[in-house]
C-alpha positions as CSV (number, residue, x, y, z in Angstrom):
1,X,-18.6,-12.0,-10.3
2,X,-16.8,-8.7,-11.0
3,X,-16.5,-7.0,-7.2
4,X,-18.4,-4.1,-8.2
5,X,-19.1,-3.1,-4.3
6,X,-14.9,-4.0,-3.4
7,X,-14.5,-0.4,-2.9
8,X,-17.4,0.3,-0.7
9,X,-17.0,-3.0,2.3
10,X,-14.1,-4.7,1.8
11,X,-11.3,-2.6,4.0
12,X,-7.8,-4.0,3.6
13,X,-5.3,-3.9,6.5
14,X,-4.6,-0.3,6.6
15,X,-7.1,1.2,5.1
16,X,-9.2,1.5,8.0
17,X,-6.7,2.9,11.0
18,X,-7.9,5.9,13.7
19,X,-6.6,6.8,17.1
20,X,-3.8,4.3,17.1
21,X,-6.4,1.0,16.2
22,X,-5.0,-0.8,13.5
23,X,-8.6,-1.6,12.2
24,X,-11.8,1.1,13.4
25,X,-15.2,-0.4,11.6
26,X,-18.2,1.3,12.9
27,X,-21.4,3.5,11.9
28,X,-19.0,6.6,10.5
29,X,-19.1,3.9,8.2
30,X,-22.1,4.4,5.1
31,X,-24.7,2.3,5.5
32,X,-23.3,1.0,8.7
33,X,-25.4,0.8,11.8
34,X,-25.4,-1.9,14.4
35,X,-22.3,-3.3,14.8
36,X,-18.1,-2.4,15.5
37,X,-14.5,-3.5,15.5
38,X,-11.5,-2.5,16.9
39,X,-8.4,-4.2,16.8
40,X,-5.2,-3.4,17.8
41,X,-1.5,-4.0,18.7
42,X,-0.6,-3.5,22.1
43,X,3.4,-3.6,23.7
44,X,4.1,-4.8,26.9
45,X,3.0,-2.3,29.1
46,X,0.9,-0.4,26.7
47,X,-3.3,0.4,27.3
48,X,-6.1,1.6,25.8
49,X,-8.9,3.1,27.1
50,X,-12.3,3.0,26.2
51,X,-15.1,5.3,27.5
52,X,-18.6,4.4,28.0
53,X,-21.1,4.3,25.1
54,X,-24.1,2.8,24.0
55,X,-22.6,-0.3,22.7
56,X,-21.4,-3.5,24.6
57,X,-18.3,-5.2,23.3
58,X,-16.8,-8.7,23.8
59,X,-12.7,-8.7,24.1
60,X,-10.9,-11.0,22.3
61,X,-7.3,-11.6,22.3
62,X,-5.6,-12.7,19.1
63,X,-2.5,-13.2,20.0
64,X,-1.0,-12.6,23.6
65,X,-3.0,-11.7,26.7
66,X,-4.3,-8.5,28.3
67,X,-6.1,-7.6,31.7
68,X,-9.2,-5.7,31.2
69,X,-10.2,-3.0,34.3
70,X,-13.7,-2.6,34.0
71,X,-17.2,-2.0,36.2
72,X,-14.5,-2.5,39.4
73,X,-13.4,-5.7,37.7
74,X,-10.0,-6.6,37.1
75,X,-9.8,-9.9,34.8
76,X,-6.6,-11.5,33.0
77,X,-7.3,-13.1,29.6
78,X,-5.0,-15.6,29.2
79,X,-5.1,-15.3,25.3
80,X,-3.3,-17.8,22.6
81,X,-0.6,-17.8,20.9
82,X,-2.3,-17.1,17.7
83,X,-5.8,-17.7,16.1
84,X,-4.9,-20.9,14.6
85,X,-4.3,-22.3,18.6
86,X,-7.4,-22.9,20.1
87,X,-9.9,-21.0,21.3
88,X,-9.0,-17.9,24.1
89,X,-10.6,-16.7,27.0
90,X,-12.9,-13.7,26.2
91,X,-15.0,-11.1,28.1
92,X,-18.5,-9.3,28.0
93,X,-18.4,-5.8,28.9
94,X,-21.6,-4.0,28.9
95,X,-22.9,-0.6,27.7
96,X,-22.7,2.8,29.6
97,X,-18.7,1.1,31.0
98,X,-15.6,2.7,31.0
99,X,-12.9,0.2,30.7
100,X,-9.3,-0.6,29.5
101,X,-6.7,-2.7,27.8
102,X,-3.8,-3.7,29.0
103,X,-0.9,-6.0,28.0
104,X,1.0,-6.9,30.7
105,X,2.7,-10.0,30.0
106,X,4.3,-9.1,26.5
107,X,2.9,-7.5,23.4
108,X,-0.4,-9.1,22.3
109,X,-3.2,-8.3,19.7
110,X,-6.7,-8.0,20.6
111,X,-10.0,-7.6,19.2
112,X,-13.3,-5.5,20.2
113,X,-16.3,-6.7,18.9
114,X,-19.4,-4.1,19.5
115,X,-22.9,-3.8,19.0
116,X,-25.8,-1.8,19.9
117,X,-27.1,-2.3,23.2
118,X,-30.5,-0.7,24.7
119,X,-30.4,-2.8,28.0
120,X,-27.9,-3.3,30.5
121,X,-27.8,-7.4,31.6
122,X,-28.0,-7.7,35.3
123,X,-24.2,-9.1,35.5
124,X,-22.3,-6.5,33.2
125,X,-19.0,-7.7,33.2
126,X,-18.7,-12.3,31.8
127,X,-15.5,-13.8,32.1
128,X,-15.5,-16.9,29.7
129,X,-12.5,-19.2,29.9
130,X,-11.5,-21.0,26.7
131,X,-12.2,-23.9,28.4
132,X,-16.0,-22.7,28.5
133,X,-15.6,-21.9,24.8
134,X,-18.2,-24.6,23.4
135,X,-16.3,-25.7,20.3
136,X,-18.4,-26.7,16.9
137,X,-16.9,-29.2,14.0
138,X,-19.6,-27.8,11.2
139,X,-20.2,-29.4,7.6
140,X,-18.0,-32.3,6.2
141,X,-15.6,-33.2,3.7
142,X,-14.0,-30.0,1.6
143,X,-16.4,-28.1,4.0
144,X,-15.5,-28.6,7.1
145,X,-14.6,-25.8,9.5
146,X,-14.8,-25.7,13.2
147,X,-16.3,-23.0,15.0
148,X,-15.8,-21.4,18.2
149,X,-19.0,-19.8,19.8
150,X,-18.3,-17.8,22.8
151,X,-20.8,-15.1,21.9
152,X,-24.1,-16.6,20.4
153,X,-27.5,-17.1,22.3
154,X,-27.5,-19.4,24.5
155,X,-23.9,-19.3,25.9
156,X,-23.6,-15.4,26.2
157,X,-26.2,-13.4,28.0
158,X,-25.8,-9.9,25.9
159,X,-28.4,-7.5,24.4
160,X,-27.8,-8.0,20.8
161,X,-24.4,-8.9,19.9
162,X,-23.3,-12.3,18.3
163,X,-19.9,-13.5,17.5
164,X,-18.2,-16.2,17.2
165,X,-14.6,-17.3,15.3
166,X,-14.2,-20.0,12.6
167,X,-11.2,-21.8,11.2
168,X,-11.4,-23.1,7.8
169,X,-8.1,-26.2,7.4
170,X,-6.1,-25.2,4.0
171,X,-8.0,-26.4,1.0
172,X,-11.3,-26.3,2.1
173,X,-14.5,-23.8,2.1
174,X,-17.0,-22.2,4.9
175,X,-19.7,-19.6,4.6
176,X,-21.1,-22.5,3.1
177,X,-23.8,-23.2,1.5
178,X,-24.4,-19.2,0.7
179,X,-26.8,-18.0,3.5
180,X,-28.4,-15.1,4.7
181,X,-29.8,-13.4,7.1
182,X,-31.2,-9.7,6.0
183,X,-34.8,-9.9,7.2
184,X,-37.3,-10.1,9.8
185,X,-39.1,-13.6,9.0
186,X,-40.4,-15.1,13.0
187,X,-39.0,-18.2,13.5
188,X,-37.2,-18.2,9.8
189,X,-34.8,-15.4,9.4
190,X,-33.4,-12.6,11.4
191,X,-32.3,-9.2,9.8
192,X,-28.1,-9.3,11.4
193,X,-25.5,-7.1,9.5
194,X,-22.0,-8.7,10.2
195,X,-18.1,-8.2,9.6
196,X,-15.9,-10.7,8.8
197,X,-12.2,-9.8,10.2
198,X,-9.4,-12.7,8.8
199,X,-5.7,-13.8,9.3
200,X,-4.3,-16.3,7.3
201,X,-1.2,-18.6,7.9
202,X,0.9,-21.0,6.0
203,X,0.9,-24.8,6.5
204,X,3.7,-26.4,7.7
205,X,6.7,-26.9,5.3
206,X,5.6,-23.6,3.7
207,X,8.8,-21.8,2.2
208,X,9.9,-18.5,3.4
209,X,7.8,-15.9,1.4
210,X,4.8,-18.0,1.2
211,X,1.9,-15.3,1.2
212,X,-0.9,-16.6,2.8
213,X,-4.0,-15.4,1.6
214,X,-8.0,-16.8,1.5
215,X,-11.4,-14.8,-0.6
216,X,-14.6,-14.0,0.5
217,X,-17.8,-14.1,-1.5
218,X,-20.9,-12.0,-1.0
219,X,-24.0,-11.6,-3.4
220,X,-27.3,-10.0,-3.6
221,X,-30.9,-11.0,-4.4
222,X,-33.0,-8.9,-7.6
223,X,-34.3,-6.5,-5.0
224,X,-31.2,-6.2,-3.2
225,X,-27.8,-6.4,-5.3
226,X,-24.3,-6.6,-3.5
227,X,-21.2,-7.8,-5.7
228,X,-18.2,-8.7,-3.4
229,X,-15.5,-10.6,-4.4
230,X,-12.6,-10.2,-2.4
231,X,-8.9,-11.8,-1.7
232,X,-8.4,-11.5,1.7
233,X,-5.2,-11.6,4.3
234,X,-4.4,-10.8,7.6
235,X,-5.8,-7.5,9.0
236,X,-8.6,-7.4,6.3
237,X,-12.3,-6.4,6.9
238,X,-15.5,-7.5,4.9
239,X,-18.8,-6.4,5.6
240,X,-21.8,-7.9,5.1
241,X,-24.9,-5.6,4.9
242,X,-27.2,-7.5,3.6
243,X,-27.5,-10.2,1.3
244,X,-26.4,-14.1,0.3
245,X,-22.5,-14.7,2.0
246,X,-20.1,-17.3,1.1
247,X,-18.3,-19.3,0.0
248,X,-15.1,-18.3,2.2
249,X,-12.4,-20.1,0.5
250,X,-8.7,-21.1,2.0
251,X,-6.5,-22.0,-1.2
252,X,-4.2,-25.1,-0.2
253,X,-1.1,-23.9,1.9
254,X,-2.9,-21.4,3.8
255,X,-5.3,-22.4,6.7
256,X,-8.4,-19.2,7.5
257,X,-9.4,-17.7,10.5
258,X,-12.2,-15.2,10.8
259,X,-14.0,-13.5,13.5
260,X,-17.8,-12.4,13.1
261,X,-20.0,-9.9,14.7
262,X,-23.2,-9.6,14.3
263,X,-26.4,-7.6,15.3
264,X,-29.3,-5.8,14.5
265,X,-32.6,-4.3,14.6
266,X,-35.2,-6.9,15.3
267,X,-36.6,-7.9,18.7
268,X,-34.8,-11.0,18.8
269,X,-30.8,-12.1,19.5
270,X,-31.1,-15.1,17.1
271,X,-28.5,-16.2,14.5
272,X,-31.7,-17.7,11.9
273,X,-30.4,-17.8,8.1
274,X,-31.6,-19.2,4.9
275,X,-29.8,-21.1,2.4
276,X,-29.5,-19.6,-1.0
277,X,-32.1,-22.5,-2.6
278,X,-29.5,-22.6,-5.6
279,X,-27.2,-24.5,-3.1
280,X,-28.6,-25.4,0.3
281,X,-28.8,-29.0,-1.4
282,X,-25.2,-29.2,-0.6
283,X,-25.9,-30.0,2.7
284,X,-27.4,-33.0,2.4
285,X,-24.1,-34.4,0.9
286,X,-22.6,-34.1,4.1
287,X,-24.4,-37.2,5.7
288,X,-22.3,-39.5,3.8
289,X,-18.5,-37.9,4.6
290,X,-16.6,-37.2,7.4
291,X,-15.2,-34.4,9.4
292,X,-12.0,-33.4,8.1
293,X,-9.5,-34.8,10.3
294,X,-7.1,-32.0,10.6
295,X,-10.2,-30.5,12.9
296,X,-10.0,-32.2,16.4
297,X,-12.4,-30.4,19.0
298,X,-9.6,-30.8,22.1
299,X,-7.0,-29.7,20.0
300,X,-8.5,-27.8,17.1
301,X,-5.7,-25.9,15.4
302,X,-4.7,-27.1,11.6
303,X,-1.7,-25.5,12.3
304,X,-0.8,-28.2,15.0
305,X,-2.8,-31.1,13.8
């Protein structure tokens, strides 16, 4: 566990800036293919304007809110405060669409997720409240997390992208058991690349200073070698192209957001993975422990809990 491959797909915050985007992930990137992010800082007032492209995107507010003009739409997201405060409304926008950002209400931050698209759906432009946000308490115990899955199968009509947003409560681990999904197996595994953007935040009673912080593990089979191990913070990227992920780990004192996108090449939109066989045992711990309690699905912010 040395981080051999650090240099090649993990991105810090500022190591990845273009064209006023505080973070720009997408195939100028080598080896990337399927999938992009954007994110950005935006003052009151401010837009940004995207033209039409191949990919369709899903638009989700970090922190603030922003109207989106698009496909003769005009659609307010009412946003959050920050990750850690619930889940957010988001919005579909579909290929070949010209669209903007704007923050209208104050300064807000907002993220584009992208992904190849070769079909347009019948209804381009999907206004998803947070209230329609189905929200997902996942493992148990020290590996607990709860995820938010506005943009998966099943809740999202889209071409090929997936995304979704996990928080991970201060002390505990996600990603977990190491998974993967880097193949075409029907009904088994589909092949997805996917990036992992994080923020971080202090528990309560944290002293002025405190630098939160989390780390992110990815690993690769004989055939297929990836060595990633990486201290993350707000405003950093990791990609996965291929191989086993996790553990993401939140140290006690700092709670863990990320957000994922994923896509890519096969037939299917399906989020299928495989446990690496060394630890997909873990699992069936989990029968015999509870939720962690700082995770409430009405209320789900550690932050507040």
């Amino acid at each position: 566990m040395t981080g051999a491959d650090n240099a090649r797909w993990v991105h810090p915050l500022g190591t990845a800036e273009r064209d006023g985007w505080d973070v720009v992930v997408d195939d100028s990137v080598q080896g990337w293919q399927h999938t992009s992010l954007m994110v950005t800082s935006l003052a009151q007032g401010e837009r940004r304007e995207l033209p039409a492209d191949g990919q369709e995107h899903v638009v989700v507010p970090l922190s603030g809110s922003v109207t989106v003009r698009a496909d003769g739409h005009e659609v307010v997201l009412a946003g959050r405060a920050s990750v850690f405060a619930g889940p957010t409304d988001v919005l579909y926008v579909a290929r070949d669409t010209d669209w903007t950002l704007t923050a209208q209400h104050g300064a807000a931050r907002v993220a584009v997720c992208g992904a190849s698209a070769t079909t347009r759906p019948a209804v381009p432009v999907v206004h998803l409240t947070r209230e329609e946000v189905p929200v997902e308490l996942r493992g148990a115990g020290l590996a607990s997390r709860q995820v938010r899955n506005f943009g998966i199968p099943g809740v999202l009509e889209a071409d090929s992208i997936i995304a979704c947003e996990v928080v991970t409560p201060a002390g505990n681990w996600s990603s977990y058991p190491p998974h993967k999904h880097d193949e075409e197996r029907t009904g088994v595994e589909t092949e997805l690349e996917e990036i992992y953007y994080f923020e971080a935040a202090a528990t309560h009673g944290a002293p002025v200073g405190a630098e939160p912080f989390g780390y992110q593990r990815v690993y690769g089979t004989a055939d297929r070698p990836i060595d990633v191990l990486a201290e993350v913070r707000s405003g950093d990227v990791v990609l996965v192209p291929h191989g086993w992920h996790g553990p993401a780990m939140a140290p006690p004192g700092y709670d863990l957001y990320y957000l994922n996108v994923m896509a890519g090449p096969g037939p299917e939109r399906a989020w299928l993975i495989c446990d690496d066989p060394a630890h997909g045992w873990v699992r069936q711990t989990w029968a015999g422990q509870d939720v962690d309690p700082r995770l409430r699905s009405e209320d789900p912010s550690p932050e507040e809990s």
